[in-house]
C-alpha positions, 0 to 999 in steps of 0.5 A, spaced: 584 813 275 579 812 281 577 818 285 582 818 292 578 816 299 577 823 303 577 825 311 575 830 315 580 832 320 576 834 326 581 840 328 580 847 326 586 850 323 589 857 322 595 859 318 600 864 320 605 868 317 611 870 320 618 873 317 623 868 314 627 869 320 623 868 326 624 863 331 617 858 332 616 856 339 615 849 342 609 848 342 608 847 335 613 842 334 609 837 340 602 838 336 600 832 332 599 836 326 603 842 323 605 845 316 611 849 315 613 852 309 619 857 308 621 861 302 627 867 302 620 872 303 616 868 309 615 862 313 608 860 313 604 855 318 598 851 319 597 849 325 591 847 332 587 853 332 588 852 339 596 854 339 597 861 340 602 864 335 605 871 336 604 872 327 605 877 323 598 875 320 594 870 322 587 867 318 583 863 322 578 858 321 580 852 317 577 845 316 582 840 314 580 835 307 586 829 307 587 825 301 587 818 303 594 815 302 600 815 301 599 818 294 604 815 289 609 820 287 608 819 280 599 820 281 598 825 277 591 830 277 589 829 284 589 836 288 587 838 281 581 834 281 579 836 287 580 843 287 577 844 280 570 841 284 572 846 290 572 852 284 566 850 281 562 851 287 566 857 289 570 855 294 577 858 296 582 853 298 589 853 301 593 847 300 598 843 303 602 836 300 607 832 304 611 826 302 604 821 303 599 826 301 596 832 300 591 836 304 586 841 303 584 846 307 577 851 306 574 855 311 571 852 316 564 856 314 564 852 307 566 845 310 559 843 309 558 846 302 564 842 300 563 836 301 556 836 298 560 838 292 565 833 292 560 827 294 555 830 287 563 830 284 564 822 286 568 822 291 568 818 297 568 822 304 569 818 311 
């Protein structure tokens, strides 16, 4: 399988947690990229560093690695791929998939390093 395509979003990030409950403001909705994630124990989002979120823990400080898609739903080893590289070169990720393709977020202070590592790896970034 050849190796996806990968872009580097320009916006910074931060990911937040609140309670399962909690209600999400407006703003996050009319914002061009945004991550819900909801489960019994928490809701978790990633958004615009820009956007002010009354959380109950934030970490800010996160640049974006999107895989070029769509990605078909049977591909297989893609985030595994990539995280496996972002691992050799000590770099933690947080990662995020929609229905077209995934998304790799790593700190913002080690974009540059991970891209080294991914283009040593063989991938393309754009």
């Amino acid at each position: 399988m050849d190796k996806p395509t990968l872009i580097i979003l320009d916006q910074e990030f931060s990911i937040h947690r609140f309670q399962p409950s909690a209600s999400l403001p407006a703003s996050i909705f009319n914002s061009q990229f945004y991550w819900l994630g909801k489960t019994d124990e928490e809701l978790s989002v990633v958004c615009d560093s820009s956007i002010e979120l009354n959380s109950d823990q934030k970490s800010e400080g996160w640049s974006c690695i999107k895989v070029l898609g769509p990605l078909d739903l049977s591909m297989t080893g893609v985030l595994a791929g990539i995280s496996a590289v972002l691992a050799a070169a000590q770099i933690s990720i947080f990662a995020l998939s929609t229905f077209d393709t995934d998304f790799i977020l790593v700190k913002t202070t080690l974009v540059e390093k991970a891209v080294i590592a991914l283009r040593e790896a063989g991938y393309n970034l754009e």
